[in-house]
N, C-alpha and C positions, 0 to 999 in steps of 0.2 A: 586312836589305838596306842597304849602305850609301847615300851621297848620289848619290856617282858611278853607280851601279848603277842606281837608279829614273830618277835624270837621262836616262840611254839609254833606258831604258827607256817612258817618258813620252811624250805628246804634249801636255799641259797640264797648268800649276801653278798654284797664287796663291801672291803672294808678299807679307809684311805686314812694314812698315819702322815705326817708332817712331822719330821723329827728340826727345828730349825734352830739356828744359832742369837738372831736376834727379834723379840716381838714384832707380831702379825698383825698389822693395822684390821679394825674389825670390820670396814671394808671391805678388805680383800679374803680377809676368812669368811665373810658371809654367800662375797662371789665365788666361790672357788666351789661351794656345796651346790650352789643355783646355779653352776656353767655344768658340775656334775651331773645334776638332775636332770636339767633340760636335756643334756644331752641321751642320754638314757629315755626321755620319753621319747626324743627324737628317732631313736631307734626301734622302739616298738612300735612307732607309727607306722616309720615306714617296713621293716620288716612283717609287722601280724598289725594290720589297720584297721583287723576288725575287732580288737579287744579295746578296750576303754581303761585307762590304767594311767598311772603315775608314779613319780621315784618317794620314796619316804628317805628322808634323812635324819641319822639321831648320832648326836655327839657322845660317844661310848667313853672317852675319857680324857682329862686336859690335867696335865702336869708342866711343870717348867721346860720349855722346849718342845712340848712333845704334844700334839691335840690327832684322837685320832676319833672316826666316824663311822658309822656303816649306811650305806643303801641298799633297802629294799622293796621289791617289786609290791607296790599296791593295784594289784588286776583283780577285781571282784568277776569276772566271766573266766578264771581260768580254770575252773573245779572242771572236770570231763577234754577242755581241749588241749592243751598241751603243758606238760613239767614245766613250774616256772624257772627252773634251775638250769633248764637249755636257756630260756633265755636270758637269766640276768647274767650266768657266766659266757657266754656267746657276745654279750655287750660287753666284758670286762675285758673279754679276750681282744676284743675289735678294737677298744678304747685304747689298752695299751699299744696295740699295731702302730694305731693310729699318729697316739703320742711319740713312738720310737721312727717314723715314718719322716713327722717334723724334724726330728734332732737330726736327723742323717740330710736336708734340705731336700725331701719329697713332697710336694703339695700334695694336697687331695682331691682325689675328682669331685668334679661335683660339689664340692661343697661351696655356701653363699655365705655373705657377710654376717648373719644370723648365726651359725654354726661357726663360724670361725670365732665373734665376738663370746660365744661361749666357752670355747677352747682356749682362751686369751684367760676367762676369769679363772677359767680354772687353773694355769699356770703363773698366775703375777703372786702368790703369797710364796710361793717358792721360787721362783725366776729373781725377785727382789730381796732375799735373804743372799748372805755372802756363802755358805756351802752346805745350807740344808740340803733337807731329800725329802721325797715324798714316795711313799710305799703304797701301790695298790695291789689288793690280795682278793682273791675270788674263796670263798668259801663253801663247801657243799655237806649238806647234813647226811652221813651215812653210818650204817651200824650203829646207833646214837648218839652220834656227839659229830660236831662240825669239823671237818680238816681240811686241808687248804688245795683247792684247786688248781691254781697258779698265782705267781707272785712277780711283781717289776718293781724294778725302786728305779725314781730320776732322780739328779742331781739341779742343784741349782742349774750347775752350768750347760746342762741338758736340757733345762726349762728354757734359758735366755735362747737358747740354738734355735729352737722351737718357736717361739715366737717372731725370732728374728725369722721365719719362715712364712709363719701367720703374715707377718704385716708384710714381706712381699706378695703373696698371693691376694691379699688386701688392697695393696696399689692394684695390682693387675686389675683387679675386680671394679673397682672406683674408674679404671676406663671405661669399662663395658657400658657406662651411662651415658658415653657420648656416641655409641653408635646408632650406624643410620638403618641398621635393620636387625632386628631380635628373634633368635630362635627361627629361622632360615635355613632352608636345606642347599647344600652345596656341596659338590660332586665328582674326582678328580679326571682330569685328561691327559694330565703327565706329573709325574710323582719320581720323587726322589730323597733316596735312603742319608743323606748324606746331611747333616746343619745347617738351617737356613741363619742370616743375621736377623734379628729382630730390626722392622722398619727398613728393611729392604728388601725389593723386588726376589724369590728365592729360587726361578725358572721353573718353576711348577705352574701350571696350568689348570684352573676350575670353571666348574660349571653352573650359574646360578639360576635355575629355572623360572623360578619366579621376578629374578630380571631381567635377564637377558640367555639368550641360546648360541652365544657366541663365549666360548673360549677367554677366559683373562688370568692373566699373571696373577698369583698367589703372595701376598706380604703378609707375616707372621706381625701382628699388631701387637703382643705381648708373649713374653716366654713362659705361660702356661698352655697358651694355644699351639706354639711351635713344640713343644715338649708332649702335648697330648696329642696331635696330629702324627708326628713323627715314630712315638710307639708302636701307634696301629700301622704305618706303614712298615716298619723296620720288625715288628714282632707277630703282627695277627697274620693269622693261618689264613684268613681270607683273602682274597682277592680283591686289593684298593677298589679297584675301577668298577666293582660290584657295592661299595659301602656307601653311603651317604653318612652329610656329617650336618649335626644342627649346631648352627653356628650364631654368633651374633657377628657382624661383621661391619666397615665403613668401605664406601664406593672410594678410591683415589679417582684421581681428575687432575688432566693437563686441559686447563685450558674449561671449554664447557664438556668437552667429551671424556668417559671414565675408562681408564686405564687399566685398572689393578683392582682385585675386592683384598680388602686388610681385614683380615680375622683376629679380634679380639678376644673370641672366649669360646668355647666349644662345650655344648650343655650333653651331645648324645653322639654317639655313633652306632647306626642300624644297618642290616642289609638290605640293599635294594630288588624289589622283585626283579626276575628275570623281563626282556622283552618279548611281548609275544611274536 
């Protein structure tokens, strides 16, 4: 489909300008549209999983300094089920969140080396420039002609913020491989609002059913798990000692006997049914 073609065809796009000071290795402009894209299918996967769809990207125009792009939604099922302009500007909105989330030193839930490594491409053509910017713009076709939904511009030094975020939560992630059990539910018995040290004992108390029914000290194994534990205790309306938490986690051990469970990464928190 050409440009002209999906143009008619559309009712919303995003469009991503790169205004930069020095040439763009053609590497990193290639990653930066294919961390764009993936991430946008990634998002209709998991939001509507039952559409079948992809990003289209088309390079709108390239002058000295300045190369700018748009994507748009390629979903052949979405004639009758829902405006594709909820969802490609709902992704742009999410996207910039997301990016403005990194620069401030917020990781992201949930997200794995996969999405992160996307998020990486999409910021080194700008993060590696001395004080470009990059502009994404959500566009929506109304009364005939396209005008702008929302707009965010980052700055180089916005980008490096941002990544210097990615690759902490990156470390974090690269432990998660050496634990001794994945995706495990665990349970509190004594909780507390206050900062635990990462790698040390934090006087919180868990429960690991599927190990053991005995009661162990709590060690924050990295500080995306102390940071995501700590929220739901200090913010959620619920009641800890009703939540369960899927966890990956490592047994501590004095000796042969286990001491401590160390929570390395936290995939979910649900509620626990009541007891009968």
């Amino acid at each position: 489909m050409t440009y002209s073609e999906i143009m008619r065809s559309s009712d919303a796009y995003i469009e991503i300008a790169l205004d930069l000071d020095e040439p763009v290795e053609i590497a990193d402009f290639a990653a930066l549209f294919a961390g764009f894209g993936s991430e946008f299918e990634r998002y209709l996967n998991r939001e509507r999983p039952e559409l079948s769809g992809s990003a289209r990207m088309y390079v709108k125009e390239v002058r000295k300094g300045s190369v700018i792009a748009a994507l748009f939604a390629d979903i052949p099922d979405m004639i009758g089920i829902m405006d594709s302009a909820l969802i490609v500007l709902a992704f742009g909105a999410l996207f910039n969140r997301r990016l403005r989330d990194l620069v401030q030193g917020k990781r992201l839930d949930e997200a794995g080396k996969p999405q992160l490594n996307d998020l990486t491409k999409t910021l080194r053509a700008i993060a590696e420039d001395k004080s470009g910017t990059m502009t994404i713009k959500g566009f929506r076709w109304h009364d005939g002609l396209f005008s702008t939904d929302f707009e965010a511009t980052f700055t180089a030094r916005e980008a490096r913020a941002a990544l210097n975020t990615i690759e902490g939560q990156r470390r974090d992630l690269d432990k998660i491989t050496t634990a001794d059990h994945s995706r495990i539910l665990m349970r509190f018995t004594r909780s507390d609002v206050g900062s635990a040290q990462v790698g040390k004992r934090s006087g919180e108390r868990v429960i690991v059913d599927d190990l053991s029914d005995k009661p162990l000290p709590l060690v924050y194994g990295s500080d995306f798990a102390e940071e995501r534990i700590k929220d739901v205790i200090r913010n959620s309306d619920e009641n800890i000692y009703k939540c369960g938490f899927i966890v990956d986690l490592n047994l501590v051990f004095t000796g042969p006997r286990p001491v401590a469970y160390s929570v390395t990464h936290v995939h979910q928190v649900i509620d626990l049914p009541d007891d009968d």
